[in-house]
VOZA-428071 format. One record per residue (C-alpha): residue in three letters; x negated, y negated, z. Coordinates in pm, whole numbers, plus 50000, padded with zeros to 5 digits. Layout:
<sites>
ALAXYZ ...
</sites>
This chain:
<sites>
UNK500005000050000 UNK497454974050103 UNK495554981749753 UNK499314975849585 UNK499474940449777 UNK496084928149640 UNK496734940549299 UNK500374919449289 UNK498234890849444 UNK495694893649146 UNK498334896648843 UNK499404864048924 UNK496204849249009 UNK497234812848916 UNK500614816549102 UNK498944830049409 UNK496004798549407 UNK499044775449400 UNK500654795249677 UNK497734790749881 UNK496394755249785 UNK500204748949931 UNK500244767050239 UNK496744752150262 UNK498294715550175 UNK500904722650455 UNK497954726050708 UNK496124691950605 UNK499284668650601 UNK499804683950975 UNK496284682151148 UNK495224651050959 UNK498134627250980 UNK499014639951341 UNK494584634951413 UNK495284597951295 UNK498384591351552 UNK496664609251804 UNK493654589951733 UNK495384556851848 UNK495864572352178 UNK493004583352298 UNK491114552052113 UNK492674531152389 UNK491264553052659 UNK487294557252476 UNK488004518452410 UNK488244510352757 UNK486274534252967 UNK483664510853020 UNK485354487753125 UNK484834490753469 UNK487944479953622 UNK490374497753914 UNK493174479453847 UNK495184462953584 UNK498154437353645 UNK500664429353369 UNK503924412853351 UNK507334438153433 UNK508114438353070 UNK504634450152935 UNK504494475852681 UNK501464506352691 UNK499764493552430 UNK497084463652446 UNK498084431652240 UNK501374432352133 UNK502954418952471 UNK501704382552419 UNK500074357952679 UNK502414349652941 UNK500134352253236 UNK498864318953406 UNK494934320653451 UNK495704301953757 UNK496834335153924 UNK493194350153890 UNK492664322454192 UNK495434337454406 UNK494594374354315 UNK490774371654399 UNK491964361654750 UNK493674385454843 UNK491444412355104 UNK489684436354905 UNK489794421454540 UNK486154412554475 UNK486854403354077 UNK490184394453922 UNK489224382353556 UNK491804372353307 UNK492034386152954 UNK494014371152653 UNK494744403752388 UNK496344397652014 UNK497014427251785 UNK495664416351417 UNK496764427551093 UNK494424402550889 UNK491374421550921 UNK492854458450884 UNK495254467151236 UNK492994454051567 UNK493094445751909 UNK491494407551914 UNK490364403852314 UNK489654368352469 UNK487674370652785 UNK486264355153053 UNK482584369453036 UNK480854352153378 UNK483794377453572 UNK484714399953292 UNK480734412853253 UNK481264417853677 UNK483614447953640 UNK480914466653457 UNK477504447453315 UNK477344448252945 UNK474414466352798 UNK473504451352502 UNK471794464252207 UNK470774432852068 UNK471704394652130 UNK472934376352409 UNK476464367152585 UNK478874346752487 UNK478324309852584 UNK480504291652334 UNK484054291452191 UNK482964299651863 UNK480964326151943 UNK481594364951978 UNK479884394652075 UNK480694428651879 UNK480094470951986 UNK477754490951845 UNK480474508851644 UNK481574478651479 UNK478444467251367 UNK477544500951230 UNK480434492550980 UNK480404486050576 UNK476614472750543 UNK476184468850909 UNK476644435651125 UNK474164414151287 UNK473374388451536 UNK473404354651395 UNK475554360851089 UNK479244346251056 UNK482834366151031 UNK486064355151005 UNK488664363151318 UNK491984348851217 UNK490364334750933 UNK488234316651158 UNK484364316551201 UNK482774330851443 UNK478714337851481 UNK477534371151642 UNK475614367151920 UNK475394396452072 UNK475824436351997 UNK476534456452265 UNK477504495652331 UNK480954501052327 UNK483914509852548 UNK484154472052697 UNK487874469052557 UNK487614453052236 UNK485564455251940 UNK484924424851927 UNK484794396952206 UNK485554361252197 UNK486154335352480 UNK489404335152648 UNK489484297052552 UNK488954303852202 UNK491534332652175 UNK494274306752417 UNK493634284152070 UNK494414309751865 UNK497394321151985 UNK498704291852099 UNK499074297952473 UNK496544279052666 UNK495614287153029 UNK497494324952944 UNK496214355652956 UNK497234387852916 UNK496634407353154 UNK494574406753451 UNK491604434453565 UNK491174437053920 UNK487374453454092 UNK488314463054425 UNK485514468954754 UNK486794503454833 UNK488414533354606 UNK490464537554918 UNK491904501354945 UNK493834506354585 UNK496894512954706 UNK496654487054965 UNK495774458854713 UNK498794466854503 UNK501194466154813 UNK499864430954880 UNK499994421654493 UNK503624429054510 UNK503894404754870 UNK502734375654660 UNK505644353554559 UNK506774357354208 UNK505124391954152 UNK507084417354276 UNK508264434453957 UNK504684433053816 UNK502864462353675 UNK500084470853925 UNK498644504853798 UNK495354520053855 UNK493224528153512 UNK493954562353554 UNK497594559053550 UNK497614532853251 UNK495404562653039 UNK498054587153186 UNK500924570553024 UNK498924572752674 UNK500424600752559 UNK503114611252290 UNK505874621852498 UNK505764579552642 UNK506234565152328 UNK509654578352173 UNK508914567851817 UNK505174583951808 UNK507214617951896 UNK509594615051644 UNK507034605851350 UNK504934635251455 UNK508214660051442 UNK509054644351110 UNK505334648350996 UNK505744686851099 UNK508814693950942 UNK508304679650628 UNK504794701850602 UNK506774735050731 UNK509414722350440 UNK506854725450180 UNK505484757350271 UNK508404776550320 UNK509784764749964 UNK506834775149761 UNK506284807549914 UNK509934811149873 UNK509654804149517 UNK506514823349471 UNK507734855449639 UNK511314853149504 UNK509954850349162 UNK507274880449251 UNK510204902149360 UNK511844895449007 UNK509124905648812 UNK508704937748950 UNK512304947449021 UNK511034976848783 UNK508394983749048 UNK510094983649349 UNK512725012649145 UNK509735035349139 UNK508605030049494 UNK512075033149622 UNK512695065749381 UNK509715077649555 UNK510825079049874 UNK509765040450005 UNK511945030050237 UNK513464997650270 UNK511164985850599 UNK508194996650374 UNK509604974150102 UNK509644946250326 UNK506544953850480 UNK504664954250157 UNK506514917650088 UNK505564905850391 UNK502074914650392 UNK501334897750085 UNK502494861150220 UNK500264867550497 UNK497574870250258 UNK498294841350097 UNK499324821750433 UNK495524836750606 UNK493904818750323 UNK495754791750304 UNK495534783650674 UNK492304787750674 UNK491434766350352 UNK493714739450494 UNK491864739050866 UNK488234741450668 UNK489364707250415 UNK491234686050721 UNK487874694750939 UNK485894681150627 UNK488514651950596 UNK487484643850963 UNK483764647550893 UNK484064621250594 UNK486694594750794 UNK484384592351071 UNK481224587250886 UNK483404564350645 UNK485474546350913 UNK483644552951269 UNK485784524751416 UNK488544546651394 UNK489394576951608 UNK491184613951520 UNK491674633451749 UNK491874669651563 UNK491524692351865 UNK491084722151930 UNK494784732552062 UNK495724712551766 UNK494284730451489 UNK495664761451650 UNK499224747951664 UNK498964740351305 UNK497084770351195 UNK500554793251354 UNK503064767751221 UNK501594770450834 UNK501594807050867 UNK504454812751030 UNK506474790750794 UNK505394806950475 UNK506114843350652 UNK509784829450664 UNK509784821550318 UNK509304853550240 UNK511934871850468 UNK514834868050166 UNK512264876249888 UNK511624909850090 UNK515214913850204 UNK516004913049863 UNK513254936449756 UNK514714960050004 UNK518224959049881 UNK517784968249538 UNK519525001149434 UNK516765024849300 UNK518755034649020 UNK519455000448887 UNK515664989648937 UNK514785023248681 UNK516995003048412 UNK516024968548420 UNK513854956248143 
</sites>
């Protein structure tokens, strides 16, 4: 039997390529457009881990993401928050999301308190001292034909000069002064958010109790880094779930119908075929069996073509695009590797029902 599947496989060679370049197809639309949402995700968290804060403080209406809940923040409150018992640096930080430059997360700081969460380690350069300055990461300025200190690029078709490089996971990718960002955006003495440094690990929960005393800021998000990176995750943001299902189903969708068609159409040609087998004594489960084994050929090698070309498409974004992040995991590729296969193996189940259900003696006559 297993000599009978290969030999169907390889009198159709062209039909069985398509079958698998689909299957295969199937695999990359899943683990490559899913990498790319996921990416966003756990960007934020490799974005920020540097950062050195232990708490952040936004306004009750915040949303997860950085830069798309505006500057509505005063500064002022950086005074108020620093004296509370325990804060040691409250520094105030002004976030835009861009689409001029490609999607990106523009951050104004306040470097003499913002570099006191976590020093800045800088490749090359210096700090920022002026408004029309800004400081970039490594990553960035590893981009198109590399960026460095002293040259000029536009930020909200501004100019800015470089004046530093430094290794990333300070927030942004690239830095400006919180004055210069205020401009901007149009909301001087703003910010958007506030990081906190506290003395003790153990005095977190303390600090946000007393946060919440002050006047005005009881319905303020006080959360702990860990519990802002916690919320990053699929099943908190409704529409990144939904995309991802559609995404899925739409690859399962494709499979399914041109294993379908490429089994049903098998099953046609040798209706002759399956006459013999039957008049030989085959029964029906061995029918479907032999069906069934010859998608899973063409689903193993599609699966595995498919994981192979979306690693490679990986390989070739990040060395392309390091800036941005996919996150094509391990439990990931798995998830997609059963999905492809087991879609295709229900595209077959008709094809072999059918197989099975054809009357011996009416197989022996068809031409």
């Amino acid at each position: 039997m297993n000599k009978l599947v290969f030999a169907n496989l390889l009198h159709r060679p062209l039909r069985s390529l398509i079958s698998v370049f689909a299957v295969a197809i199937e695999v990359i639309m899943m683990l490559t457009i899913i990498a790319i949402m996921m990416g966003q995700l756990t960007g934020q968290k490799r974005m920020n881990n540097g950062i050195g804060a232990d708490l952040i403080v936004r306004a009750s209406n915040a949303m997860i993401f950085n830069g798309i809940n505006g500057a509505v923040i005063p500064v002022k409150l950086g005074g108020i928050l620093l004296g509370l018992p325990h804060v040691t640096v409250a520094t105030p930080v002004n976030q835009k999301l861009s689409m001029v430059d490609g999607l990106e997360v523009l951050w104004g700081i306040d470097y003499p308190t913002y570099s006191q969460l976590s020093p800045f380690v800088f490749v090359s350069g210096r700090p920022l001292e002026k408004p029309d300055e800004v400081i970039v990461d490594d990553i960035f300025a590893a981009t198109g034909n590399g960026h460095r200190v002293g040259e000029t690029i536009l930020i909200e078709k501004r100019p800015f000069r470089i004046t530093g490089v430094f290794e990333h996971g300070k927030g942004g990718r690239k830095l400006i002064s919180i004055d210069a960002m205020d401009d901007i955006t149009g909301t001087p003495g703003k910010a958007s958010a506030f990081y906190l440094k506290v003395d003790q690990p153990e005095n977190i929960p303390l600090v946000t109790k007393e946060i919440h005393a002050v006047h005005g800021l009881g319905d303020y998000q006080v959360m702990t880094m860990e519990e802002w990176y916690s919320l990053m995750t699929p099943d908190h943001i409704p529409a990144l779930n939904t995309a991802m299902r559609v995404v899925i189903w739409i690859a399962i969708i494709i499979g399914f119908m041109v294993i379908f068609q490429s089994m049903y159409t098998s099953v046609l040609e040798r209706t002759r075929e399956i006459g013999i087998l039957k008049s030989l004594g085959a029964s029906d489960l061995t029918i479907v069996t032999g069906v069934l084994r010859e998608t899973a050929v063409l689903a193993a090698a599609g699966v595995l073509l498919g994981v192979a070309v979306s690693l490679a498409v990986k390989a070739v974004l990040a060395y392309k695009l390091p800036f941005m992040y996919l996150d094509m995991n391990a439990a990931w590729v798995a998830r997609g590797a059963v999905i492809g296969f087991a879609g295709s193996v229900c595209g077959a189940l008709y094809p072999a029902w059918m197989a099975a259900r054809k009357d011996p003696i009416d197989a022996l006559a068809y031409e």
